[in-house]
ZAMARGU-4260 file (C-alpha; in steps of 0.2 Angstrom, whole numbers, plus 5000, padded with zeros to 4 digits):
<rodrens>
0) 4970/5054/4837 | 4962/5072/4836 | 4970/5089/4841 | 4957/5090/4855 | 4962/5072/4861
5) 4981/5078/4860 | 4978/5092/4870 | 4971/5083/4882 | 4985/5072/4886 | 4997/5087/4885
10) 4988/5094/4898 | 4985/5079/4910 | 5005/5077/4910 | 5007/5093/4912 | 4995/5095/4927
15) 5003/5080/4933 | 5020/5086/4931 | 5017/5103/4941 | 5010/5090/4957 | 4994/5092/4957
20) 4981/5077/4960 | 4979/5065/4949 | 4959/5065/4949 | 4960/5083/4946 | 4972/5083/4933
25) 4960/5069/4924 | 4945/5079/4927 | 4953/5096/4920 | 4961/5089/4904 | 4944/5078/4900
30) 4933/5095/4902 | 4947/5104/4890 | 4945/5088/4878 | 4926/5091/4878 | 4928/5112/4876
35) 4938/5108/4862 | 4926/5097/4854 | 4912/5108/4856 | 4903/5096/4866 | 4893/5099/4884
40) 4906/5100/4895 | 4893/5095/4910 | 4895/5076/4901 | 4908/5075/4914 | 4899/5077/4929
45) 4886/5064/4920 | 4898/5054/4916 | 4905/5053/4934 | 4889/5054/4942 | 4882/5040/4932
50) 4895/5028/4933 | 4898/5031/4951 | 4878/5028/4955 | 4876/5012/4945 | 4891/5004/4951
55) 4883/4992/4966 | 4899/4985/4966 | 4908/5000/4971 | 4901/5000/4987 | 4913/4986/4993
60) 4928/5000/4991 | 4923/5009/5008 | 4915/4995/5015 | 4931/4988/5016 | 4940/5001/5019
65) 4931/5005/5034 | 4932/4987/5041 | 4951/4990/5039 | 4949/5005/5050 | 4939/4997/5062
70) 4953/4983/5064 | 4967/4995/5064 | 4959/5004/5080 | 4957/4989/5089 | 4969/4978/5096
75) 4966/4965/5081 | 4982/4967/5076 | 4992/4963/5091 | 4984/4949/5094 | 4986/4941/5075
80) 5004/4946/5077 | 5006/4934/5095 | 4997/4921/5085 | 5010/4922/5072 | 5023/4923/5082
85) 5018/4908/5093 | 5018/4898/5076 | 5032/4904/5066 | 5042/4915/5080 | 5054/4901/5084
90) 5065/4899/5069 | 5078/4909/5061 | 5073/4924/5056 | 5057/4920/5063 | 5051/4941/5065
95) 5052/4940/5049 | 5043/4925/5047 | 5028/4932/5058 | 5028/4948/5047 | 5024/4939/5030
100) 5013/4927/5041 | 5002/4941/5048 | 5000/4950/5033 | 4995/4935/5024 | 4979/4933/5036
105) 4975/4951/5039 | 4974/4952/5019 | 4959/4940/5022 | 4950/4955/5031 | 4959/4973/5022
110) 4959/4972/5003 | 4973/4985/5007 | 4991/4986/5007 | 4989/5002/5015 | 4978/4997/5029
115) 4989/4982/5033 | 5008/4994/5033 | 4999/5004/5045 | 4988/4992/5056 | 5003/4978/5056
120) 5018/4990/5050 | 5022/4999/5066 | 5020/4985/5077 | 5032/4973/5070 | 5044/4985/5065
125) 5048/4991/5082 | 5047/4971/5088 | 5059/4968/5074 | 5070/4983/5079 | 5069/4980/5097
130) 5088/4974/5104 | 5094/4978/5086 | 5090/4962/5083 | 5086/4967/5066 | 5091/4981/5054
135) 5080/4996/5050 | 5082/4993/5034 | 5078/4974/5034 | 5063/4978/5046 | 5057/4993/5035
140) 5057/4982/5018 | 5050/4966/5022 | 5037/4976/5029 | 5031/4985/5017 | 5035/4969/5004
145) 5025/4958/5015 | 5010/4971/5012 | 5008/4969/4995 | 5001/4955/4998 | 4985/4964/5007
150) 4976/4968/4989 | 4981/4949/4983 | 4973/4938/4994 | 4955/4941/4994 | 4946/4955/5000
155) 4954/4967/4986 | 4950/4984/4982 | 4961/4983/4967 | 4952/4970/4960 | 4934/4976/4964
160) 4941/4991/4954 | 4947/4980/4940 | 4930/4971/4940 | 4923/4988/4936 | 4933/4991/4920
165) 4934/4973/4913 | 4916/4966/4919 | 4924/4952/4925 | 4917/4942/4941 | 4923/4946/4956
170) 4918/4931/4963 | 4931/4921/4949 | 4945/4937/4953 | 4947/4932/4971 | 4948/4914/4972
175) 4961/4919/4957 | 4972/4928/4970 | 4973/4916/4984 | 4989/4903/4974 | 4999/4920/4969
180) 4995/4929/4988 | 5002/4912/4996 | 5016/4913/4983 | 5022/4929/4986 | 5022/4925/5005
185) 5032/4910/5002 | 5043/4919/4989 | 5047/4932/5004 | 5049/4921/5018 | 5060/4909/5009
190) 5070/4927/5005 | 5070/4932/5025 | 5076/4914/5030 | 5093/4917/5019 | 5096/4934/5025
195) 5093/4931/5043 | 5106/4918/5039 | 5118/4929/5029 | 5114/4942/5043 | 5114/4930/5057
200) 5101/4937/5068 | 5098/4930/5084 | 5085/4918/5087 | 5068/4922/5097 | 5063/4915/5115
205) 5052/4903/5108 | 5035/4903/5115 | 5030/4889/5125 | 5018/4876/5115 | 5006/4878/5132
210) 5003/4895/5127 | 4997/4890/5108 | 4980/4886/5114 | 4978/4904/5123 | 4983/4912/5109
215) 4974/4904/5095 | 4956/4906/5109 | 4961/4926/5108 | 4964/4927/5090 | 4950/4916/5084
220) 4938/4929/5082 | 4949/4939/5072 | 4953/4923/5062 | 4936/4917/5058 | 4931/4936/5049
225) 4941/4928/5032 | 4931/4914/5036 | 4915/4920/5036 | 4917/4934/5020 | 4924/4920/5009
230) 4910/4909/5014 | 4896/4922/5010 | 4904/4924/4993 | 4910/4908/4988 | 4893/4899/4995
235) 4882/4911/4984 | 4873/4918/5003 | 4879/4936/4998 | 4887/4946/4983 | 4904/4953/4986
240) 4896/4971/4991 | 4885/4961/5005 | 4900/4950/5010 | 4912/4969/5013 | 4897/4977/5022
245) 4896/4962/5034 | 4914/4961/5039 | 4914/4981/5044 | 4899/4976/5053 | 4909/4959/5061
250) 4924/4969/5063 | 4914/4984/5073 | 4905/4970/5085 | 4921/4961/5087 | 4932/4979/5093
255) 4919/4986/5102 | 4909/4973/5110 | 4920/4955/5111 | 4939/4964/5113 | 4932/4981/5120
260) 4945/4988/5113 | 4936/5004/5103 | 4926/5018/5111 | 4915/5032/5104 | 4927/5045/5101
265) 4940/5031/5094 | 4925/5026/5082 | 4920/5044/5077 | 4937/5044/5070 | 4940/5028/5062
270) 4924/5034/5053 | 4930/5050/5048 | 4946/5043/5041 | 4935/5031/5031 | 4925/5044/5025
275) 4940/5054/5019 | 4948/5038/5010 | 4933/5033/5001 | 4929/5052/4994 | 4948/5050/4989
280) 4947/5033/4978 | 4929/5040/4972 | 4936/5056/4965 | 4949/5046/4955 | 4937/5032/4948
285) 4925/5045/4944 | 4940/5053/4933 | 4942/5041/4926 | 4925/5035/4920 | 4927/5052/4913
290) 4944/5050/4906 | 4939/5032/4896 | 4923/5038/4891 | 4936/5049/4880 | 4945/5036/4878
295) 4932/5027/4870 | 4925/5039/4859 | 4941/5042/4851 | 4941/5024/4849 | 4958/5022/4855
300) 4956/5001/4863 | 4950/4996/4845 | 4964/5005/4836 | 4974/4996/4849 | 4970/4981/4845
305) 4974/4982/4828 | 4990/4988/4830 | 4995/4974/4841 | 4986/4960/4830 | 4994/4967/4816
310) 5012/4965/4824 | 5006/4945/4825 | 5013/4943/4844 | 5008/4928/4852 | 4998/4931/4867
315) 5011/4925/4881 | 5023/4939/4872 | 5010/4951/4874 | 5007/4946/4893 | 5025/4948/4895
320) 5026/4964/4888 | 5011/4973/4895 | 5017/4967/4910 | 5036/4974/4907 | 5025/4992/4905
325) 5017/4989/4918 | 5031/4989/4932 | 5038/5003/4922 | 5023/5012/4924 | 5023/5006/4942
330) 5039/5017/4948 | 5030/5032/4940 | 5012/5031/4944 | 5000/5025/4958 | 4989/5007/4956
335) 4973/5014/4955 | 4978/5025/4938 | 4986/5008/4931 | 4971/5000/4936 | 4958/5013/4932
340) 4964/5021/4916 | 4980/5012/4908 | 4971/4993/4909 | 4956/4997/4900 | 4966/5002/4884
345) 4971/4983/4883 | 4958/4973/4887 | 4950/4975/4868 | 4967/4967/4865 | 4966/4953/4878
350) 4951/4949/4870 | 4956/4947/4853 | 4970/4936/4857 | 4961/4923/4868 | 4968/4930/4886
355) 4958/4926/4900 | 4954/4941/4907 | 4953/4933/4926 | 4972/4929/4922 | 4977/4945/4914
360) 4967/4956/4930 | 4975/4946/4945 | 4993/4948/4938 | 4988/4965/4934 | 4985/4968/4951
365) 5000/4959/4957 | 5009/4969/4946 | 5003/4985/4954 | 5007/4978/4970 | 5024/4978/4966
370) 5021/4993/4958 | 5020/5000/4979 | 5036/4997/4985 | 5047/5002/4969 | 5055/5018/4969
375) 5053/5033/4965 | 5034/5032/4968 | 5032/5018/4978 | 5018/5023/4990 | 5023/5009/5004
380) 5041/5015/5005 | 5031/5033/5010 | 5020/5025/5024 | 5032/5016/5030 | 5043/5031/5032
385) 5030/5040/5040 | 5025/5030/5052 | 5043/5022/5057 | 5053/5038/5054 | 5066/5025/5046
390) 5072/5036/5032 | 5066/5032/5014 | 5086/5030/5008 | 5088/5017/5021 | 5071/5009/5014
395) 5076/5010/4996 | 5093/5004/4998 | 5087/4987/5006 | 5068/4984/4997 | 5077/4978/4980
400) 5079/4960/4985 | 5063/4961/4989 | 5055/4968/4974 | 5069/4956/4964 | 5059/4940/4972
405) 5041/4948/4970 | 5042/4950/4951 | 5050/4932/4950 | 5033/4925/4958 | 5025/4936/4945
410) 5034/4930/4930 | 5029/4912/4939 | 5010/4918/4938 | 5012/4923/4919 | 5020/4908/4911
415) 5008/4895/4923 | 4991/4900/4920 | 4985/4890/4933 | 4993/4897/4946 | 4977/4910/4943
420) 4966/4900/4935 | 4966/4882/4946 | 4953/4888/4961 | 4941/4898/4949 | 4940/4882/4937
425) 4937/4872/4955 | 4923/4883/4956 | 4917/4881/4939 | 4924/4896/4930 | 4926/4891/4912
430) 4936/4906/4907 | 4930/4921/4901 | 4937/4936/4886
</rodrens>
């Protein structure tokens, strides 16, 4: 490791450190790498400029993003959320249920964990917490547990991003999701079944089975967006870029013209947030293009991979222990870091042991998911917060049982393959390194 390249990460901490952004801090520290190194410090801006303009791929991030917006202003939400509730609402514990149910289908339209706390989060929380039927606590943390879900089940902006770094298909990455999403749905459902026992909440008026039909008719649209993405994908009629910039233009037809549910002014905004959320996750994967283009000219992933082959580990001990870091990492910083600029040191490594880097990426992401709702950092427990007002030591105190169950599933996903790897081999994937 060189001076300049110590100086560099001394800095980025320390920038860090004193709060300031994390794209910044990447983008500051690699320009003082390149000062020191005497090289052009405008290879930064080509850097970011070139790697942001030749990544098609990328485009799915606001794409999907908006689509998310689109929903979320609409009344898409409520009426996934009576669906749900018509199926599920009748047992114990069964707002619970509906949570983990609807976040499961609406993570077949986000990609985002925090596009489904805030489109679903508010809603169910105040259902959950209406009567006191439920804790604000409870309410609060299977909320925001359920969400991690959002990135898991294809769409996934994680794993678009994780594409990018690994050049991995993201064809192959989303069908490696859908096992590990429904497993962390049932995981958290089996979880709210015994403490809506151990808490004895009330059960629901169930709704009647007449009403099912009504329901389903009002919710079908909203059902069939999943449908219609995974089909373009998975039936070789569009690329995962096309697929995203077709559901933001099925989810504008549907809220505005089939549910009438968004005007002008409402869309000006939701297009304005989306603007403001892609520019956000564009500064931070143009820092780090910049950041691993250091990275890799001080050959850091080679000298990695050495150093792990050397300790002779087997690859299922390295999984385990990349993936120890990685929840470590998770309380202290955000997924798209992890993603972006601490997964990219290990893939050379990945490689050389035999890892299928489809495996390796979707409980990398999962990981980061989990990542969301831990504390200090977790960015969940934050939205949550702000958009409940439940306070975060009410959140924190009851999300462990969550998080507890969540990194179970996980350690499921890293000692059966398959669990990842079943639907891609379906598909024809014959693994990849």
């Amino acid at each position: 490791m060189s001076a300049a390249f110590f100086w560099c990460i001394i800095a980025l901490f320390a920038l860090a450190g004193i709060g300031a952004p994390v794209a910044l801090s990447m983008i500051v520290s690699s320009i003082l790498y390149l000062f020191l190194k005497g090289q052009d410090v405008g290879l930064a801006a080509e850097q970011m400029i070139q790697g942001l303009y030749d990544g098609f791929l990328l485009l799915a991030i606001p794409l999907f993003i908006t689509a998310a917006n689109i929903m979320n202003a609409g009344t898409i939400s409520e009426r996934l959320l009576k669906f749900c509730l018509a199926l599920v609402g009748r047992f114990r514990g069964g707002l619970g249920h509906v949570n983990v149910i609807a976040n499961m289908i609406f993570a077949g339209m986000s990609g985002s964990a925090v596009a489904d706390a805030v489109g679903l989060g508010k809603i169910i929380i105040e259902m959950m917490r209406r009567d006191n039927r439920y804790s604000a606590g409870y309410a609060a943390a299977i909320t925001a547990a359920a969400s991690t879900i959002g990135p898991i089940i294809p769409p996934s902006i994680p794993m678009v991003m994780y594409a990018l770094v690994s050049d991995t298909s993201i064809g192959y990455l989303f069908l490696g999701g859908f096992i590990p999403g429904i497993m962390m749905g049932l995981a958290l459902m089996a979880l709210n079944a015994r403490m809506a026992r151990v808490e004895n909440v009330p059960l629901e008026e169930p709704i009647p089975a007449r009403e099912l039909p009504r329901l389903t008719f009002r919710a079908f649209p909203a059902l069939m967006m999943p449908v219609i993405l995974l089909y373009g994908i998975y039936g070789g009629a569009t690329t995962p870029t096309e697929a995203a910039a077709i559901a933001a233009l099925y989810a504008l037809i549907l809220a505005t013209f089939f549910y009438r549910a968004v005007s002008l002014s409402t869309l000006r905004q939701v297009f304005l947030e989306s603007g403001r959320a892609s520019a956000s996750v564009g500064v931070i994967i143009g820092a780090s293009l910049i950041f691993n283009y250091i990275v890799a000219a001080e050959n850091i992933p080679a000298q990695m991979a050495v150093l792990l082959k050397g300790l002779d580990v087997s690859p299922l001990t390295f999984l385990l222990g990349v993936n120890l870091l990685f929840l470590i990492l998770g309380c202290l910083l955000d997924a798209t870091t992890i993603i972006l600029v601490i997964i990219p040191l290990f893939l050379p490594t990945c490689r050389a042991l035999g890892i299928d880097l489809v495996h390796f990426g979707v409980t990398a992401v999962v990981n980061c998911m989990i990542g969301l709702i831990t504390p200090p950092y977790g960015v969940l427990l934050f939205v949550i917060n702000a958009i409940t007002g439940i306070s975060l030591r009410t959140i924190v105190a009851a999300i462990w049982p969550y998080i507890g169950v969540l990194v179970a599933a996980l350690g499921v996903m890293l000692l059966v393959p398959d669990t990842v790897l079943f639907l891609p081999k379906m598909f024809g994937y014959v693994g990849g390194r």
